[in-house]
N, C-alpha and C positions, 0 to 999 in steps of 0.2 A: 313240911313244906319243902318243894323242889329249890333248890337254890338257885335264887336270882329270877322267883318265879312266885310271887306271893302269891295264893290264894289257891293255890295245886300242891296235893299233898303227893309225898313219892309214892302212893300205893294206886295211884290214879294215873299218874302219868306214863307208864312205861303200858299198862293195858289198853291203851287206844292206840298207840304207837304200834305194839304188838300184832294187833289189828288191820292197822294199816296198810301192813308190809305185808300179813299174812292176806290178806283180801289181793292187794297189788299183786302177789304170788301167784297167787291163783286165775288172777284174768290175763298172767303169763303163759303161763302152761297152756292154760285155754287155747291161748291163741297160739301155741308156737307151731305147730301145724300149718296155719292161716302163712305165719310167718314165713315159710319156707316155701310156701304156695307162693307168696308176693315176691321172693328175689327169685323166680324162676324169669327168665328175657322174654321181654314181651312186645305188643306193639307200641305200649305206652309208655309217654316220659316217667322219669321216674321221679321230676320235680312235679310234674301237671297232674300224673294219672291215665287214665284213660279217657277214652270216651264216652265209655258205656259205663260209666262209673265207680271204676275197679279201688285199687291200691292207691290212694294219694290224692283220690278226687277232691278239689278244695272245695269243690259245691258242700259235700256234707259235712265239713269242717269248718264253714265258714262262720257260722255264729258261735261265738264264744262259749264253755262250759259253764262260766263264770263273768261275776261282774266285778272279779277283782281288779284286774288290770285295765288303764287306760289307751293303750297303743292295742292299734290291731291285733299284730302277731303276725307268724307265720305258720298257716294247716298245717297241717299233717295226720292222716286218717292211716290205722294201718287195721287190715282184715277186711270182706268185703261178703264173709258169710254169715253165720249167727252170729259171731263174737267180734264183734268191732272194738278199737279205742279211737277214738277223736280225740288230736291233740291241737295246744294252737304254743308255740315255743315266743317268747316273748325276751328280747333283745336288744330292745329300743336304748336302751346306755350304750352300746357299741355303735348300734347301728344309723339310730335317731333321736340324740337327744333331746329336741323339741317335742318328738313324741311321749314323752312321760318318766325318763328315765327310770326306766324298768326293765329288770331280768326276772327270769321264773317260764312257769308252763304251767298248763292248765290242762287236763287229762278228765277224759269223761269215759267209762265202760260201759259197753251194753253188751246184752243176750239175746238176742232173736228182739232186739228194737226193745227190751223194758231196761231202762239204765238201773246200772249196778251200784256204781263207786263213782263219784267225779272229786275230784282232788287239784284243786290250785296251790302253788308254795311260788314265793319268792323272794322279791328286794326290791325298793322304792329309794332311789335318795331324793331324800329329800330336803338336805343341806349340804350339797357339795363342799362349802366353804370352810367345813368342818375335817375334809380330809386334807388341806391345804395348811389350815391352822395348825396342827399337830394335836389336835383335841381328841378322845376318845373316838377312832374312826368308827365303829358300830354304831354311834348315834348318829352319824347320819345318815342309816338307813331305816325304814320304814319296812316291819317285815307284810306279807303279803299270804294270806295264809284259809282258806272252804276246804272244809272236808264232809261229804255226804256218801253215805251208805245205805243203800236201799234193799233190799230182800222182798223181792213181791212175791218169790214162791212159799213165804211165810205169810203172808197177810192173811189174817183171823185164826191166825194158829198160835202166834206169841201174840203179846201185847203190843208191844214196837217193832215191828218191823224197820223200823228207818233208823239212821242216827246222824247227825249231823254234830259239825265243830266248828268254831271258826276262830277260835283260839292257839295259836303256834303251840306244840308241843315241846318249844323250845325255851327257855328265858335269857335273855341278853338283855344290853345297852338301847337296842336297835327298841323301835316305836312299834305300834302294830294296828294296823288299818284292817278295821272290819271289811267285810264282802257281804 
């Protein structure tokens, strides 16, 4: 058992994590190309995007990856060839507490439009009163936490092509809201 993590043994927990990063890693590289295409000066804002739909378009951004978080967000698309990521950055404790008090992002990949990987992580307080009090400050957040991996250049080659989590890879104090 991982500690402070019942029902996750340590031989489970570091291979999806491993996973994670290694998958993340790679829709980097993907794109870093893309990357370097996007800070080249253009005619478009670099908050808005373009107009024809480039780098930062919030049209394609606009609906959430996920259903974790309650606040908007703020888009953010970066790549506008085969290798997109759709982000939506989520800041509403700084920005709007009445919106939800929540930090975190929510991150969606795709390849020529078939999504890859989409991965939300974050924090919810959800008892502010508890950082005030001097009571164990981790509980009063709530963590926030979908992970899905798809492979559709596998499908009917393996068994599972997909995998999905929606369990923290982490264990703490803090509470943990399904998505």
């Amino acid at each position: 058992m991982g500690l402070g993590d019942p029902g996750r043994d340590a031989s489970g927990s570091g291979g999806s994590t491993t996973l994670v990063f290694a998958v993340l890693l790679s829709v980097l590289v993907a794109t870093s190309g893309i990357g370097a295409v996007a800070a080249t000066p253009g005619t478009g804002s670099a908050v808005g995007g373009t107009a024809d739909g480039g780098v930062g378009d919030p049209q394609r951004a606009s609906v959430p990856p996920t259903t974790c978080f309650v606040g908007e967000g703020y888009p953010l698309s970066i790549g506008n060839g085969s290798a997109t990521i759709d982000a939506v950055v989520h800041a509403s404790v700084l920005t709007d507490p009445a919106a939800g008090d929540e930090f975190g992002v929510e991150l969606a990949g795709s390849l020529d439009g078939d999504p890859l990987v989409t991965l939300a992580a974050g924090v919810r307080v959800d008892a502010p009163g508890l950082i005030t009090n001097g009571t164990n400050p981790f509980a009063a957040f709530d963590l926030l936490y979908a992970y899905e991996l798809r492979l559709p250049m596998f499908d009917g080659v393996v068994g599972d092509s997909e995998h999905r989590e929606d369990r923290p890879p982490v264990g703490s104090a803090a509470g943990t809201v399904p998505c």
